[in-house]
Z-matrix of the N, CA and C atoms (Angstrom, degrees):
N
C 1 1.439
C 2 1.514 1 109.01
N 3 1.108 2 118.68 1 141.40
C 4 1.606 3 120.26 2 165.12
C 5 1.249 4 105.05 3 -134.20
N 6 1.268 5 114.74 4 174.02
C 7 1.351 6 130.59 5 -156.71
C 8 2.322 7 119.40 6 -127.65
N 9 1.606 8 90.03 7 136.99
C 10 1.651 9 63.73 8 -169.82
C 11 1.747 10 89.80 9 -141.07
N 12 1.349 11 104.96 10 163.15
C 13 1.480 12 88.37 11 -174.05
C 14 1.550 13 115.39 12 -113.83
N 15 1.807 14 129.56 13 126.76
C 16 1.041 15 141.44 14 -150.72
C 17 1.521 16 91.62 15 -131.07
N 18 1.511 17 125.08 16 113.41
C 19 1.207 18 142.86 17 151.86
C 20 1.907 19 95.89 18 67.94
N 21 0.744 20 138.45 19 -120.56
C 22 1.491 21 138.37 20 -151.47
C 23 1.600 22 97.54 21 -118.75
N 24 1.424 23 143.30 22 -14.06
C 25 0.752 24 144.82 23 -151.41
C 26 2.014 25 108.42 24 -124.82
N 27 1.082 26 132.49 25 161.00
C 28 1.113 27 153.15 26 -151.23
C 29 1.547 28 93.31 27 -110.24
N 30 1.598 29 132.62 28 121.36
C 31 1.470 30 100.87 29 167.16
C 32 1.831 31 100.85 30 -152.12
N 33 1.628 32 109.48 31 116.89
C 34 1.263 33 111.27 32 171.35
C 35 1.548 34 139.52 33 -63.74
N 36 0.689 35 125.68 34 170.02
C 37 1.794 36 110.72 35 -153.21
C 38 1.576 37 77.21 36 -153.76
N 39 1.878 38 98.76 37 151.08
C 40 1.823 39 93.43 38 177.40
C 41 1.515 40 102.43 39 -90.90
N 42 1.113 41 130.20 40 -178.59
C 43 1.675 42 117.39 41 -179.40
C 44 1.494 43 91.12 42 -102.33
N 45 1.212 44 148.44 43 3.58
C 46 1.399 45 122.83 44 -161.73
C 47 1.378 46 81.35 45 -116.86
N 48 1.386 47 138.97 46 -70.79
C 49 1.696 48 127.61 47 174.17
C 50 1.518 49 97.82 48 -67.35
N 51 1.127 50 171.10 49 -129.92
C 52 0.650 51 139.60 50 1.54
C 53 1.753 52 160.57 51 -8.03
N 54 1.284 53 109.74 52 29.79
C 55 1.304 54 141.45 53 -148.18
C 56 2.112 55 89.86 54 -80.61
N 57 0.867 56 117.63 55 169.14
C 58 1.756 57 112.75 56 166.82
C 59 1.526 58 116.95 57 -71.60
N 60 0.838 59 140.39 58 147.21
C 61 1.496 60 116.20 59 170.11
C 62 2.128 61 105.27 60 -117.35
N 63 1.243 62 80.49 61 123.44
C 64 1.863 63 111.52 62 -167.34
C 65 1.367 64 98.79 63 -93.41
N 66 1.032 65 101.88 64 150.43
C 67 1.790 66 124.09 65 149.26
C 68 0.915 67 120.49 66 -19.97
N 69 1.481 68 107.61 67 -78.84
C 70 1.692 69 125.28 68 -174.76
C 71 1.852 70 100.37 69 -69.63
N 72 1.617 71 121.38 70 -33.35
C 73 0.839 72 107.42 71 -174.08
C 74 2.058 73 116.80 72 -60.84
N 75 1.620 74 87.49 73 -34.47
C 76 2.135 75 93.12 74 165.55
C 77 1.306 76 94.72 75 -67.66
N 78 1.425 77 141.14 76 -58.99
C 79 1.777 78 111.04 77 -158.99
C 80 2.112 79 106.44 78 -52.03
N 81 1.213 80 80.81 79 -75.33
C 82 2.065 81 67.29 80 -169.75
C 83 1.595 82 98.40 81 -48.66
N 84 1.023 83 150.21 82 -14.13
C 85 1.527 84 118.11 83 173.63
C 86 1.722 85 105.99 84 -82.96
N 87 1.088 86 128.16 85 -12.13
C 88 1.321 87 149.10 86 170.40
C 89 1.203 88 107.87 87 -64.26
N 90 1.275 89 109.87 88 -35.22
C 91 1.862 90 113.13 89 -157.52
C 92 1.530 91 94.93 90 -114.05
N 93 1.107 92 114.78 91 -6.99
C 94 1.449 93 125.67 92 -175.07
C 95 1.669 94 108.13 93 -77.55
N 96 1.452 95 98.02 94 -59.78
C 97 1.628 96 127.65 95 167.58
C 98 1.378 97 123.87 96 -47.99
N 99 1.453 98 97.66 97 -30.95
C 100 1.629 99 108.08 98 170.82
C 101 1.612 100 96.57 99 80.50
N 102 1.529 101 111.72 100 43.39
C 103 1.475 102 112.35 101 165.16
C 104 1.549 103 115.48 102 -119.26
N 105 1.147 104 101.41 103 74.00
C 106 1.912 105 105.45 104 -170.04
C 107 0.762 106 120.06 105 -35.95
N 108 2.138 107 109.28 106 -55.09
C 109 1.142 108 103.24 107 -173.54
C 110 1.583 109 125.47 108 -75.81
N 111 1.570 110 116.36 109 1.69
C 112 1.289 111 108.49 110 177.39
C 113 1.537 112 108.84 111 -83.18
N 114 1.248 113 112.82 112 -26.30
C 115 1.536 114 110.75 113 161.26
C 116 1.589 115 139.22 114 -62.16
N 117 1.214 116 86.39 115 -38.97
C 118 1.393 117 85.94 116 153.12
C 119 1.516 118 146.73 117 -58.38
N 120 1.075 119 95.52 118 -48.73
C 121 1.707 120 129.11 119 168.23
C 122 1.550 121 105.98 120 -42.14
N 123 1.735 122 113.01 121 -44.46
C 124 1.449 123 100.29 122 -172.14
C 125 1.168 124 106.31 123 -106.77
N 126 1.548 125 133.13 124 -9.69
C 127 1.098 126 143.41 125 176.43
C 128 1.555 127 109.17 126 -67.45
N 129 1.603 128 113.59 127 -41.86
C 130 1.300 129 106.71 128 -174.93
C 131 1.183 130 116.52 129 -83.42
N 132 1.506 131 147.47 130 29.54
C 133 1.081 132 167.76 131 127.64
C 134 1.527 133 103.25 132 -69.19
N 135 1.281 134 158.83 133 -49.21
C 136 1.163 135 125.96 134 163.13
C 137 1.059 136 162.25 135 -24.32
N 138 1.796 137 136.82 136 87.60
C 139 1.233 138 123.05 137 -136.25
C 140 1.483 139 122.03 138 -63.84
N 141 1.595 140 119.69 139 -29.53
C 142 0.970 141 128.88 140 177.14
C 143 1.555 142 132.21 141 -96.45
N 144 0.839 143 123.79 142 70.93
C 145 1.781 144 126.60 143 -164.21
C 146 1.482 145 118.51 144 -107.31
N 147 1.659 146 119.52 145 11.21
C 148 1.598 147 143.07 146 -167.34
C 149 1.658 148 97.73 147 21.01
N 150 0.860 149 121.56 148 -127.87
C 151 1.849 150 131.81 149 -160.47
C 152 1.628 151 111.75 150 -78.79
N 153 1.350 152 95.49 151 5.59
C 154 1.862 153 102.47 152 -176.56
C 155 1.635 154 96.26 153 -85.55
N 156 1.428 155 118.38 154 -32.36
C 157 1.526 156 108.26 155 -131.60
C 158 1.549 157 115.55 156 -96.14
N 159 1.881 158 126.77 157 6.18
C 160 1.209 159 137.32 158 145.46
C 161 1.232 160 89.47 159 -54.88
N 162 1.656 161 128.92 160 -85.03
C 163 1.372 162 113.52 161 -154.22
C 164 1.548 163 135.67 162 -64.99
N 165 1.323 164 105.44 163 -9.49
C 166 1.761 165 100.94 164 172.26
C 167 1.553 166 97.94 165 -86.55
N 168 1.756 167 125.34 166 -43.35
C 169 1.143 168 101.69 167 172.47
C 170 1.836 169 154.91 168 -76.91
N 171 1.668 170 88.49 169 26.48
C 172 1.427 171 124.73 170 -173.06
C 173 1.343 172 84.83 171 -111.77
N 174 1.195 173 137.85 172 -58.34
C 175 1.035 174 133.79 173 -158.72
C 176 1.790 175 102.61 174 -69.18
N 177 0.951 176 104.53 175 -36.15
C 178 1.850 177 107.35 176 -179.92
C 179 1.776 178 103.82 177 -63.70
N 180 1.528 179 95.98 178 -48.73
C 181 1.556 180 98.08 179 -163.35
C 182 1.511 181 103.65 180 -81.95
N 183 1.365 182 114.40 181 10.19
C 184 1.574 183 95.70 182 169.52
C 185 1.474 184 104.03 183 -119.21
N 186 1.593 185 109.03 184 12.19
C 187 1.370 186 112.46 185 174.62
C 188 1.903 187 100.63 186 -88.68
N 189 0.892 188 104.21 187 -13.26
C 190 1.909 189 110.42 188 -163.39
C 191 1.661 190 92.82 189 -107.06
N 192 1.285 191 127.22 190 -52.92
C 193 1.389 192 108.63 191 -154.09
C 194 2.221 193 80.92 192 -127.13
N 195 1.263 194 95.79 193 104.16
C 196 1.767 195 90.64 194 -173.73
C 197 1.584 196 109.05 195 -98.64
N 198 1.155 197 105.40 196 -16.85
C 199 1.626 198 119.55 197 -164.75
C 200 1.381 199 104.54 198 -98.26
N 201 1.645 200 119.43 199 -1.41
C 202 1.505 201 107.18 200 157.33
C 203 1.636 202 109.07 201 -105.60
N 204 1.839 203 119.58 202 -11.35
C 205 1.453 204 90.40 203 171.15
C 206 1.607 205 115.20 204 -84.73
N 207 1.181 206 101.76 205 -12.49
C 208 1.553 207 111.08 206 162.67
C 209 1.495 208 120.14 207 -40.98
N 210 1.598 209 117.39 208 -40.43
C 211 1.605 210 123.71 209 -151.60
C 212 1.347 211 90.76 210 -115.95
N 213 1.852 212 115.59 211 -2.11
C 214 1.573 213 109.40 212 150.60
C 215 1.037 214 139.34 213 -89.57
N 216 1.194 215 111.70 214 -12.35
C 217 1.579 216 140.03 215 -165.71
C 218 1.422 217 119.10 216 103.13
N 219 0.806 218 136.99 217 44.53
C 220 1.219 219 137.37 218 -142.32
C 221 1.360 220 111.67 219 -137.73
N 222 1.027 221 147.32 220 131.50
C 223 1.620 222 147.93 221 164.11
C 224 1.566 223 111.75 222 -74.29
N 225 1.400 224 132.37 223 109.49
C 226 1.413 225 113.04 224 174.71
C 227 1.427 226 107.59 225 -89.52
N 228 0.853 227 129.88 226 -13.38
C 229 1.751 228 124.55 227 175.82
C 230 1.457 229 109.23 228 -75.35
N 231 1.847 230 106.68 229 -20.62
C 232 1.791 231 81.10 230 174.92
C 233 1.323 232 99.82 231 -99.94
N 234 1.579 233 116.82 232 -17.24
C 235 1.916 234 109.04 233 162.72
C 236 1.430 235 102.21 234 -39.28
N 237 1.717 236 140.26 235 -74.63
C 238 0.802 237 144.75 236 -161.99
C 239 1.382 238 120.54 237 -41.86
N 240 1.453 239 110.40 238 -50.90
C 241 1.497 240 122.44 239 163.75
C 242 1.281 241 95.69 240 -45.65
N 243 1.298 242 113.32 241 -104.27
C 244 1.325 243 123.83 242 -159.35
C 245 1.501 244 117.45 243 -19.37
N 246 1.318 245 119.29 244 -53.15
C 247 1.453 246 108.27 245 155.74
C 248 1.406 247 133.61 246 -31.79
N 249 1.256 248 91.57 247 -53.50
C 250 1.840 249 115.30 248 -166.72
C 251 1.904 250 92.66 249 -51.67
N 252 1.436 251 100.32 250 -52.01
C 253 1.794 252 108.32 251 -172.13
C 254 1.038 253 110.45 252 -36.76
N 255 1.914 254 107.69 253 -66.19
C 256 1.164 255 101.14 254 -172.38
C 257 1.776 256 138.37 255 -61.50
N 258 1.477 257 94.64 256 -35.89
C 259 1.321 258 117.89 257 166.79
C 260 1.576 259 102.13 258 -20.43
N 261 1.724 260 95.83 259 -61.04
C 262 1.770 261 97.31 260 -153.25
C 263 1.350 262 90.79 261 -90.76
N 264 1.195 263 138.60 262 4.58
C 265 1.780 264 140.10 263 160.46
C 266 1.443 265 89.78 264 -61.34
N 267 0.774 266 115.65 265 -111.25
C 268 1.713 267 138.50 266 -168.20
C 269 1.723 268 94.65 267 -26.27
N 270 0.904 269 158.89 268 -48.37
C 271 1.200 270 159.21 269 -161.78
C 272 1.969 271 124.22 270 -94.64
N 273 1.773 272 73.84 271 -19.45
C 274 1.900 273 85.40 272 169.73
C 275 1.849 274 109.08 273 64.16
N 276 1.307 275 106.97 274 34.11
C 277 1.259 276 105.43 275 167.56
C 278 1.732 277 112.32 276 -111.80
């Protein structure tokens, strides 16, 4: 990746497309990789996610702290899924 500077802002570009490299552009390469939880992670920082965004950010936080949805009752691997779904709902993968 290198870096070039566009209006007030900082913006990396990949070197092989040169295309920008985005946020969303790491979640599907995240989800591509078969690293959920790294998708998650940046996904749940998105401010806008309408009726998705309890469940990806359940799905993140039971990817980080698993041993308390455990001591709630809770499954974090299907939190994790369930995130993961929607992820690739909304994204059409």
């Amino acid at each position: 990746m290198w870096a070039t500077r566009e209006g007030a802002s900082l913006l990396i570009r990949d070197p092989i497309t040169s295309s920008p490299v985005t946020k969303l552009s790491l979640v599907k390469a995240a989800l591509a990789a078969g690293d959920v939880r790294k998708a998650l992670a940046i996904a749940a920082k998105f401010p806008r996610l309408g009726d998705h965004k309890v469940r990806i950010e359940r799905g993140h936080a039971a990817a980080v702290n698993p041993d308390f949805y455990r001591e709630i009752g809770k499954d974090p691997e299907a939190l994790i899924a369930d995130g993961a779904t929607v992820l690739r709902e909304i994204l059409g993968l």
